[in-house]
N, CA, C and O atoms as CSV, one atom per row, in Angstrom:
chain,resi,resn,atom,element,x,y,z
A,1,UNK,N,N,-0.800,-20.657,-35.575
A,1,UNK,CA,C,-2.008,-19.883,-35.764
A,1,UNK,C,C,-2.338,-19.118,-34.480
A,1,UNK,O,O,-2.439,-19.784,-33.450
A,2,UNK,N,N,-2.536,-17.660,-34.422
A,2,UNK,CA,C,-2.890,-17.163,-33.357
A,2,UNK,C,C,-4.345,-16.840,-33.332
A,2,UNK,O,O,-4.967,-16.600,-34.367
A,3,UNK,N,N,-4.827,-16.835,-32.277
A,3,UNK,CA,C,-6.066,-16.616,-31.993
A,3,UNK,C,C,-6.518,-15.270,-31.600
A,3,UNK,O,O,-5.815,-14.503,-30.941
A,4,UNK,N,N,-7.924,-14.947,-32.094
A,4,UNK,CA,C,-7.983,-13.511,-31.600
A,4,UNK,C,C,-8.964,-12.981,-30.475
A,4,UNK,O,O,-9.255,-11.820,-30.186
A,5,UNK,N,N,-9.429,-14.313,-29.870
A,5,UNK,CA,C,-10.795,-13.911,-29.222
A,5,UNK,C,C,-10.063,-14.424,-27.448
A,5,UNK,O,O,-10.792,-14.503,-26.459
A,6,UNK,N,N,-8.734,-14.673,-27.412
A,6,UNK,CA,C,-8.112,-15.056,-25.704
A,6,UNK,C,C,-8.452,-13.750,-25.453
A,6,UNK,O,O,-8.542,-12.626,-25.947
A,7,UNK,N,N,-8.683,-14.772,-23.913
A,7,UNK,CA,C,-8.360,-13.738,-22.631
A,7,UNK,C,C,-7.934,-14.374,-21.226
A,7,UNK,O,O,-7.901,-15.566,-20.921
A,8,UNK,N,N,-7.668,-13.434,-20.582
A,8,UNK,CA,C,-6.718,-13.857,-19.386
A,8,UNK,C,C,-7.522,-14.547,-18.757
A,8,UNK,O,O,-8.731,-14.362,-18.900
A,9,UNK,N,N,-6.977,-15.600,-17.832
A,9,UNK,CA,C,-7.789,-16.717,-16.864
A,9,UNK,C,C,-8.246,-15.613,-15.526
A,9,UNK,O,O,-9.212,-15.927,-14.830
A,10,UNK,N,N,-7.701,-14.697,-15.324
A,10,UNK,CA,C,-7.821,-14.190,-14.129
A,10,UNK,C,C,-9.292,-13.176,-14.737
A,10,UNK,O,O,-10.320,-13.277,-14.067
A,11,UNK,N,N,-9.306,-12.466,-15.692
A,11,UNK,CA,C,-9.806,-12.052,-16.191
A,11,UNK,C,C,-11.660,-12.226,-16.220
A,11,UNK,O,O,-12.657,-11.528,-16.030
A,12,UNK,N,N,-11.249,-13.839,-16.643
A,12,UNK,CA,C,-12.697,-14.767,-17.352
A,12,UNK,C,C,-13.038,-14.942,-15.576
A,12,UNK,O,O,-14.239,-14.673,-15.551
A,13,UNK,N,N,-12.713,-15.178,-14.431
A,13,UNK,CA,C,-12.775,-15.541,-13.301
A,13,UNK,C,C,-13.061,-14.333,-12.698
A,13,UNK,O,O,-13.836,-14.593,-11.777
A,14,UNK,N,N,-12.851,-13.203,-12.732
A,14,UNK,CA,C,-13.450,-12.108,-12.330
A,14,UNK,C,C,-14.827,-11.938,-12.957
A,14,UNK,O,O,-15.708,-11.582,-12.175
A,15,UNK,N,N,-15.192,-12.139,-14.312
A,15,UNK,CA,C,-15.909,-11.941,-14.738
A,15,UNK,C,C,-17.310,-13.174,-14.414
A,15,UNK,O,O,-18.512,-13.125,-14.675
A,16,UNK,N,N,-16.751,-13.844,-13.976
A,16,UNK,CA,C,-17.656,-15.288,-13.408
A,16,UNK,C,C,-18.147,-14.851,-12.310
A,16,UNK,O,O,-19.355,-14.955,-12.097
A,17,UNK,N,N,-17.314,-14.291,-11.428
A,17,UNK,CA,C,-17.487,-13.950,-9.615
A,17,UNK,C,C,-18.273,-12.942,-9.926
A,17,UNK,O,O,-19.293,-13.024,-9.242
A,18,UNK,N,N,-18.292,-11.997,-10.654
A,18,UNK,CA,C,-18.805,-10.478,-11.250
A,18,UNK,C,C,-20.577,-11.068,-10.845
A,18,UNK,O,O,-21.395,-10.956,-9.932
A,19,UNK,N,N,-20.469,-11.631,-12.002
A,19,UNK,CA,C,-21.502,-12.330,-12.972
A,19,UNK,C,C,-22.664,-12.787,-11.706
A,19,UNK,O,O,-23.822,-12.370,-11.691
A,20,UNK,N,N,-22.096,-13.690,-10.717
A,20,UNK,CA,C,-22.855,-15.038,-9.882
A,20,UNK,C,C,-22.877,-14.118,-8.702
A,20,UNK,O,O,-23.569,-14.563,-7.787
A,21,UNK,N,N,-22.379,-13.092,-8.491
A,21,UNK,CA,C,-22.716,-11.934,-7.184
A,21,UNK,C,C,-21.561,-12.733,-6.034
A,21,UNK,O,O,-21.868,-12.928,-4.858
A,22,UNK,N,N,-20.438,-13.065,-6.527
A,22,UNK,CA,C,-19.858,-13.685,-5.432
A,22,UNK,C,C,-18.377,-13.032,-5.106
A,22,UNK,O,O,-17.589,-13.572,-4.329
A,23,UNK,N,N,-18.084,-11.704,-5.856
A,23,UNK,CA,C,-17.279,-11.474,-6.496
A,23,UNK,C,C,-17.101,-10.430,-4.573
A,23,UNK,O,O,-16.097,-10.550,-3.870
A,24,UNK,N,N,-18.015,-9.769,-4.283
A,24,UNK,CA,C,-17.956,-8.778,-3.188
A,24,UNK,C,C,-17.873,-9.739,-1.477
A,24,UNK,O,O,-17.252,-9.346,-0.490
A,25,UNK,N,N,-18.416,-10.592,-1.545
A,25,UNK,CA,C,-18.246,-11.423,-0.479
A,25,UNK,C,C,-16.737,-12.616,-0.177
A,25,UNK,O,O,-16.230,-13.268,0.735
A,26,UNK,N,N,-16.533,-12.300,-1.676
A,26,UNK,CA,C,-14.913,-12.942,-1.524
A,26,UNK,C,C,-13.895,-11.690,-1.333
A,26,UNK,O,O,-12.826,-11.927,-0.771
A,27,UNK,N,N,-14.188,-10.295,-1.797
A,27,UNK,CA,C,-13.205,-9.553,-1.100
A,27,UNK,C,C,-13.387,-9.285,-0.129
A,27,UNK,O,O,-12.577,-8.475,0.323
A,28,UNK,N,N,-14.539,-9.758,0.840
A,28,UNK,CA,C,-14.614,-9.169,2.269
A,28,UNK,C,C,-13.760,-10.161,2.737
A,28,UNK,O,O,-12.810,-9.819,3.441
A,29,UNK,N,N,-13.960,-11.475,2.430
A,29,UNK,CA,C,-13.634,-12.889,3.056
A,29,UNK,C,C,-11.773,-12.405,2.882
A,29,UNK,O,O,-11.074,-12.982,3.716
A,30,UNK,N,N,-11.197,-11.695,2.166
A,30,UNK,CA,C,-10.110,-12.032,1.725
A,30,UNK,C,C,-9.636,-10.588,2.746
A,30,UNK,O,O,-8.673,-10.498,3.507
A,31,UNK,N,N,-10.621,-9.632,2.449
A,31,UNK,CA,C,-9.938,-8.476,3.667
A,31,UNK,C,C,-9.861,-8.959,5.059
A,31,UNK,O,O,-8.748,-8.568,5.409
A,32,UNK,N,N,-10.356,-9.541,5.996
A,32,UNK,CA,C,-10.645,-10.155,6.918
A,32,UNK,C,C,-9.367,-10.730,7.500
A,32,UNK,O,O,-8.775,-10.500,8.554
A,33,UNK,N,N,-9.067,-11.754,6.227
A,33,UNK,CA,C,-7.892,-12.659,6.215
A,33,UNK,C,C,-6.482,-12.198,6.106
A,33,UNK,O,O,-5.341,-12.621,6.291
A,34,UNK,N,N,-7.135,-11.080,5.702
A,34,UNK,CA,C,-5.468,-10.202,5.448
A,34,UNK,C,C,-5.085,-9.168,6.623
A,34,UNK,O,O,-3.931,-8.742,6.675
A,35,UNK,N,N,-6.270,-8.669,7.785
A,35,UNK,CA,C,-6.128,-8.074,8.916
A,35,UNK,C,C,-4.463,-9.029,9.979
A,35,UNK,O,O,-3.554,-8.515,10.631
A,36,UNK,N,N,-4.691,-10.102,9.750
A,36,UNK,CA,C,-3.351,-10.360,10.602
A,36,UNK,C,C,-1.615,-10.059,9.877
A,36,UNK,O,O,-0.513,-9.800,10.360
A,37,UNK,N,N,-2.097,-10.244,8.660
A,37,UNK,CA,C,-0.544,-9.761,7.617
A,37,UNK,C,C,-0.576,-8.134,7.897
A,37,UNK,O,O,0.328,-7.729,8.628
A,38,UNK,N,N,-1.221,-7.457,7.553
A,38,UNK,CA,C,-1.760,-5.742,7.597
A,38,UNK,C,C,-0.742,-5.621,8.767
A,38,UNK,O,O,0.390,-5.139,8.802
A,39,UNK,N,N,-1.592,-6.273,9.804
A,39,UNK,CA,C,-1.608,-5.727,11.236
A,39,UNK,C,C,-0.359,-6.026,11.977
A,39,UNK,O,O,0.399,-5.392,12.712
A,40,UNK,N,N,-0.438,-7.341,11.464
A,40,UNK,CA,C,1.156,-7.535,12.593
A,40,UNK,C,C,0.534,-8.740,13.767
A,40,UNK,O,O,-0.615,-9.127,13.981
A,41,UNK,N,N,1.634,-9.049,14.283
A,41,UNK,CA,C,1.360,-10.346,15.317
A,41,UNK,C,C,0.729,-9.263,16.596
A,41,UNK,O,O,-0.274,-9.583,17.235
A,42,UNK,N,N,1.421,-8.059,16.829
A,42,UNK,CA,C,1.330,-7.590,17.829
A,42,UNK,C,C,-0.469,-7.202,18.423
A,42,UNK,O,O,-1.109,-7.291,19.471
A,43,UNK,N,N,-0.650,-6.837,17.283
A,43,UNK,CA,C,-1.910,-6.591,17.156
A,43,UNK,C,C,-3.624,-7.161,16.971
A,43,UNK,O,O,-4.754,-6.715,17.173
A,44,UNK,N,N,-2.860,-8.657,16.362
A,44,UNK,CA,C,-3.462,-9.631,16.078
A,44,UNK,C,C,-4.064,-9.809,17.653
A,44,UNK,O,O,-5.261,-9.793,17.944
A,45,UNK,N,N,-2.916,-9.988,18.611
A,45,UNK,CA,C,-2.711,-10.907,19.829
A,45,UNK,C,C,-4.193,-10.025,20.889
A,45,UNK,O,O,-4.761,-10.459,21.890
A,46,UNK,N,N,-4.368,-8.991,20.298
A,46,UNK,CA,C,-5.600,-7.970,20.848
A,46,UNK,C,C,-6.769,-7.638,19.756
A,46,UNK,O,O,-7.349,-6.582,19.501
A,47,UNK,N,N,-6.903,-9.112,19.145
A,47,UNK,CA,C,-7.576,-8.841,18.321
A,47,UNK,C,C,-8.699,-10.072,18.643
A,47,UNK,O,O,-8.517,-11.223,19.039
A,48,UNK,N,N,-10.258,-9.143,18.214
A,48,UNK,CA,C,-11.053,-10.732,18.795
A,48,UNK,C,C,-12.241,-10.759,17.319
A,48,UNK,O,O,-11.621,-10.866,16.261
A,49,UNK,N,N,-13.199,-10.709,17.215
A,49,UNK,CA,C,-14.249,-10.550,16.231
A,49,UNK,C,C,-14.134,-9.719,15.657
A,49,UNK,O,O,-13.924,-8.613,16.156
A,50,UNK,N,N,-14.250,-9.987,14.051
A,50,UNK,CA,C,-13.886,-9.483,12.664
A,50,UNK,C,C,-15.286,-9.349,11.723
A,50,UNK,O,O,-15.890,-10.351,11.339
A,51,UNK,N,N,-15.619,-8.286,11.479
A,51,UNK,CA,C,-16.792,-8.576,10.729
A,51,UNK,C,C,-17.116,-7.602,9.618
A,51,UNK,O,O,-16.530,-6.617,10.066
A,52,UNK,N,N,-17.699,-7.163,8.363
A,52,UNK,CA,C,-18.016,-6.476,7.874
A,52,UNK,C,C,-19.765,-6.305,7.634
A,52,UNK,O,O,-20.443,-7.104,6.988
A,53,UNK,N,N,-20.242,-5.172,8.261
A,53,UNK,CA,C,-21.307,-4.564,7.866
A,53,UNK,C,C,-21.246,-3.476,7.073
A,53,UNK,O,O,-20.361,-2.637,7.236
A,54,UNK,N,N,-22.124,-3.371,6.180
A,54,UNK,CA,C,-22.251,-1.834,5.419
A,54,UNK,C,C,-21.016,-1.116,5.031
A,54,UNK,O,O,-20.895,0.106,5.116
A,55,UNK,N,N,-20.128,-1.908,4.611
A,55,UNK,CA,C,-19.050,-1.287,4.272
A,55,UNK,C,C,-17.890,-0.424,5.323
A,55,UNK,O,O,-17.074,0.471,5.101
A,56,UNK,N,N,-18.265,-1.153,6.484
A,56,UNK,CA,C,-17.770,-1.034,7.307
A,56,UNK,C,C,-16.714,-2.057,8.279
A,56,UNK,O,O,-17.324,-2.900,8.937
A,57,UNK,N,N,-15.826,-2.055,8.362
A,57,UNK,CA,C,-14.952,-3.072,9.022
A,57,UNK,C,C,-15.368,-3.098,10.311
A,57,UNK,O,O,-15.343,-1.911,10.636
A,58,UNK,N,N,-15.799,-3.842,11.405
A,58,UNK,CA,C,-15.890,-3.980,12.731
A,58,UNK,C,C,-14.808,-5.046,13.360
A,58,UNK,O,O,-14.782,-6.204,12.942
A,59,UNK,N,N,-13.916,-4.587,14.388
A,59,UNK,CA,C,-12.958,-5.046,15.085
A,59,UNK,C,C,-12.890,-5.004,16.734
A,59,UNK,O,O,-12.616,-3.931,17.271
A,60,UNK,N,N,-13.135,-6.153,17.516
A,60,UNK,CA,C,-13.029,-6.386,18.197
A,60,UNK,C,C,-11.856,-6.129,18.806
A,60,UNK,O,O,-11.073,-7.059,18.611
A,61,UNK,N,N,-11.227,-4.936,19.709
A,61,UNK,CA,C,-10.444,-5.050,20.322
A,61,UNK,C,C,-10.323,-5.014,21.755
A,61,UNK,O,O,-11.048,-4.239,22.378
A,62,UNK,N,N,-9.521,-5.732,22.345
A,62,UNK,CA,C,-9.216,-6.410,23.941
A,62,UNK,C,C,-8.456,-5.299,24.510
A,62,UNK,O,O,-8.813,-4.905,25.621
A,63,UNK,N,N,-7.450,-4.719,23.927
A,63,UNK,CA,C,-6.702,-3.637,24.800
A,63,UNK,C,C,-7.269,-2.093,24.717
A,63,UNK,O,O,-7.102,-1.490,23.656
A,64,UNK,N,N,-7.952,-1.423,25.841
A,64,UNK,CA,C,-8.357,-0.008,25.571
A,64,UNK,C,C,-7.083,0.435,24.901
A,64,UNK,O,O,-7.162,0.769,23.719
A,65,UNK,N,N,-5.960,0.476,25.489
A,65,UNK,CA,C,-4.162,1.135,24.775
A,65,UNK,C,C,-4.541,0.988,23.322
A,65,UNK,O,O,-4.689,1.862,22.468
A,66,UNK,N,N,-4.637,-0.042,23.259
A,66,UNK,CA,C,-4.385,-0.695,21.654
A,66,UNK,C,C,-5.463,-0.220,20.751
A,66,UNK,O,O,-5.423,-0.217,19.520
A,67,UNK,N,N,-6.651,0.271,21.688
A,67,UNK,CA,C,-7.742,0.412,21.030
A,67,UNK,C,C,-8.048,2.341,20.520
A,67,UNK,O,O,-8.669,2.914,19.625
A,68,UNK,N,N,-7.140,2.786,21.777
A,68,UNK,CA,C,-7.116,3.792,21.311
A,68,UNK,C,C,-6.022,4.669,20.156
A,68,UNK,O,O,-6.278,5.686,19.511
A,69,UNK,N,N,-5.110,4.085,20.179
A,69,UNK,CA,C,-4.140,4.040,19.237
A,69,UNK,C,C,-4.255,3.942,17.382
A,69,UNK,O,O,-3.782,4.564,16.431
A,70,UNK,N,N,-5.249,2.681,17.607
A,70,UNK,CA,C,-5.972,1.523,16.345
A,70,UNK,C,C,-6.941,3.603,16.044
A,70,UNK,O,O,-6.611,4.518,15.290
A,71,UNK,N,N,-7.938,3.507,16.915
A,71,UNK,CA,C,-8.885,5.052,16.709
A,71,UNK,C,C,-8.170,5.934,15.866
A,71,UNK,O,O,-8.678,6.363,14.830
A,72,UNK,N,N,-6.823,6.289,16.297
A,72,UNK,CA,C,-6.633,7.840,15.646
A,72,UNK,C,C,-6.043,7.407,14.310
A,72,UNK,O,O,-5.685,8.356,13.613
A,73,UNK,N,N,-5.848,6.137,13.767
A,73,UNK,CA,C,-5.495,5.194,12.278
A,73,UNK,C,C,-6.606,4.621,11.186
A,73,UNK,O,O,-6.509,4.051,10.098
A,74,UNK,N,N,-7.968,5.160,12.216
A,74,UNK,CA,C,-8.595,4.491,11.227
A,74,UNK,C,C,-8.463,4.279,9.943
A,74,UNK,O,O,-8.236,3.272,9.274
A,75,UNK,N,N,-8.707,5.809,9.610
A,75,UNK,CA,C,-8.912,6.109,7.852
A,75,UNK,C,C,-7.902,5.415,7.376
A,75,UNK,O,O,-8.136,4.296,6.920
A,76,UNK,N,N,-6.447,5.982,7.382
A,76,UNK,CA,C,-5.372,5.345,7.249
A,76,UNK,C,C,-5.485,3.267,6.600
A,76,UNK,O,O,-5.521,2.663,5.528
A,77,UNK,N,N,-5.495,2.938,8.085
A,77,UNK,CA,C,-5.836,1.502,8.159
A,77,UNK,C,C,-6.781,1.222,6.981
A,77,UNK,O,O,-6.304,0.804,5.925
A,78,UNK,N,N,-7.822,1.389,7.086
A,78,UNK,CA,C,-9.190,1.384,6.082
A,78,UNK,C,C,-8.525,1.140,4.647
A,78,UNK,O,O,-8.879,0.217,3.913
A,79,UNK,N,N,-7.352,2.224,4.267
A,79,UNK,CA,C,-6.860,2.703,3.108
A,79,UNK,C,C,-5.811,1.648,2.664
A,79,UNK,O,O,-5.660,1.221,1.519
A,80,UNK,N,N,-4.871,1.188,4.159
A,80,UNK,CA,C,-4.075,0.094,3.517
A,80,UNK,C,C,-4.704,-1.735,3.252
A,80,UNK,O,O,-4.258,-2.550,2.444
A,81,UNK,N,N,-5.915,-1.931,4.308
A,81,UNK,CA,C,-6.188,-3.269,3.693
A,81,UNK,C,C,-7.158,-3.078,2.663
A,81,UNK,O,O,-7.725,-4.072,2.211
A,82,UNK,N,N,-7.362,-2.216,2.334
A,82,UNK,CA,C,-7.768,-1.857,0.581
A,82,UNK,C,C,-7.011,-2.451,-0.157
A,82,UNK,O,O,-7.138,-3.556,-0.685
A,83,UNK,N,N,-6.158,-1.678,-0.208
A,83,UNK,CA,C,-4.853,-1.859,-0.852
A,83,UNK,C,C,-4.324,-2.899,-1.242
A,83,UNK,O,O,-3.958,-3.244,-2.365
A,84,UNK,N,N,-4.284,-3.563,0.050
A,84,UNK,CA,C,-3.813,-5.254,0.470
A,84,UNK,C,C,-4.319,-6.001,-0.904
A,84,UNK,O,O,-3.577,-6.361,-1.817
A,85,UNK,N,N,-5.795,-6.159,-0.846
A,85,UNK,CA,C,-6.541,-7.005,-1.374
A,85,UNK,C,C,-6.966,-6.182,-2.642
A,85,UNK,O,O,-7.593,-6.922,-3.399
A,86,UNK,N,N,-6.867,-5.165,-3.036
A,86,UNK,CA,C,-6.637,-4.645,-4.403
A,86,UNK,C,C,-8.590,-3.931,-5.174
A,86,UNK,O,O,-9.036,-3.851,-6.319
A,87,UNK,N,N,-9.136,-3.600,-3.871
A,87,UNK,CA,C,-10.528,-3.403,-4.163
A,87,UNK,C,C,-11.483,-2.666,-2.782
A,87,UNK,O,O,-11.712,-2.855,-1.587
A,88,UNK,N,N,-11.741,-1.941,-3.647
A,88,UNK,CA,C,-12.825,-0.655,-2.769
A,88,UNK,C,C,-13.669,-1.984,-1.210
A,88,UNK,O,O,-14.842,-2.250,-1.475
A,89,UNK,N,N,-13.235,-2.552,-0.087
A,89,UNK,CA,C,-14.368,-3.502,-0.009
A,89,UNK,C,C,-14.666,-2.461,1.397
A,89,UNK,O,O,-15.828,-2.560,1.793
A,90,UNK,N,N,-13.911,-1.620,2.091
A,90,UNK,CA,C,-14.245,-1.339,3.228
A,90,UNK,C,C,-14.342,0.378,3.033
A,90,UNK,O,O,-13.980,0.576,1.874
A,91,UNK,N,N,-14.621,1.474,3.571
A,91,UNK,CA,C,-15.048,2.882,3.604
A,91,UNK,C,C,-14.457,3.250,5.141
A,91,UNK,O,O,-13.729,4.205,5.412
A,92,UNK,N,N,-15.048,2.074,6.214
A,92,UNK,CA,C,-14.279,2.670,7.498
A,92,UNK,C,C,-14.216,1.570,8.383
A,92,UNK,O,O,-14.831,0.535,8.126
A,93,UNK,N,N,-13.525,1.699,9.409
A,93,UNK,CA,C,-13.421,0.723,10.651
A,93,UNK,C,C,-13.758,1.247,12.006
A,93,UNK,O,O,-13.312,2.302,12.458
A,94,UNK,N,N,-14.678,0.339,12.701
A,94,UNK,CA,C,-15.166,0.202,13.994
A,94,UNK,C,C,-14.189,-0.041,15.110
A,94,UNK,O,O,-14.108,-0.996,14.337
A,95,UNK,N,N,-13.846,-0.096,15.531
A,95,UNK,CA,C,-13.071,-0.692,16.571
A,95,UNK,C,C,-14.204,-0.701,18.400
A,95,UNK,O,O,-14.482,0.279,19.091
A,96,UNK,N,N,-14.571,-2.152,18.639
A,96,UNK,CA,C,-15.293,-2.020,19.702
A,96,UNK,C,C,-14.511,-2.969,20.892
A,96,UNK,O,O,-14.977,-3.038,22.030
């Protein structure tokens, strides 16, 4: 007997997170987490405080070199840990 009212587990679980407002604070939590895969060890290693305000990524970086480099990638960057994590969570990045 098939049923006609399934739906996907991933689906019903989006729609839960949707639902309980928890759905936007787990893709920040998950963009965050994904800055060291994105980025690379190299980059990590000049990397200090991670934060999102206003749709904005803020990144702590230690090397001016590194920092100015990271500057002329923003948009770019912005565009691939989007990507990463599969959802609109960031617009731009800080680098301080």
């Amino acid at each position: 007997m098939k049923r006609s009212n399934t739906e996907r587990i991933g689906d019903v679980v989006r729609q839960f997170m949707r639902l309980n407002g928890i759905e936007t604070p787990y893709n920040q939590y998950r963009l965050i987490a994904a800055w060291p895969t994105v980025m690379g060890k190299v980059i990590q290693r000049y990397t200090g405080n991670i934060f999102i305000k206003n749709q904005t990524l803020h990144v702590q970086i230690t090397s001016p070199a590194v920092k100015q480099n990271l500057l002329m990638e923003h948009r770019a960057l912005a565009r691939k840990l989007n990507e990463h994590v599969g959802a609109q969570v960031i617009e731009d990045i800080v680098f301080y």
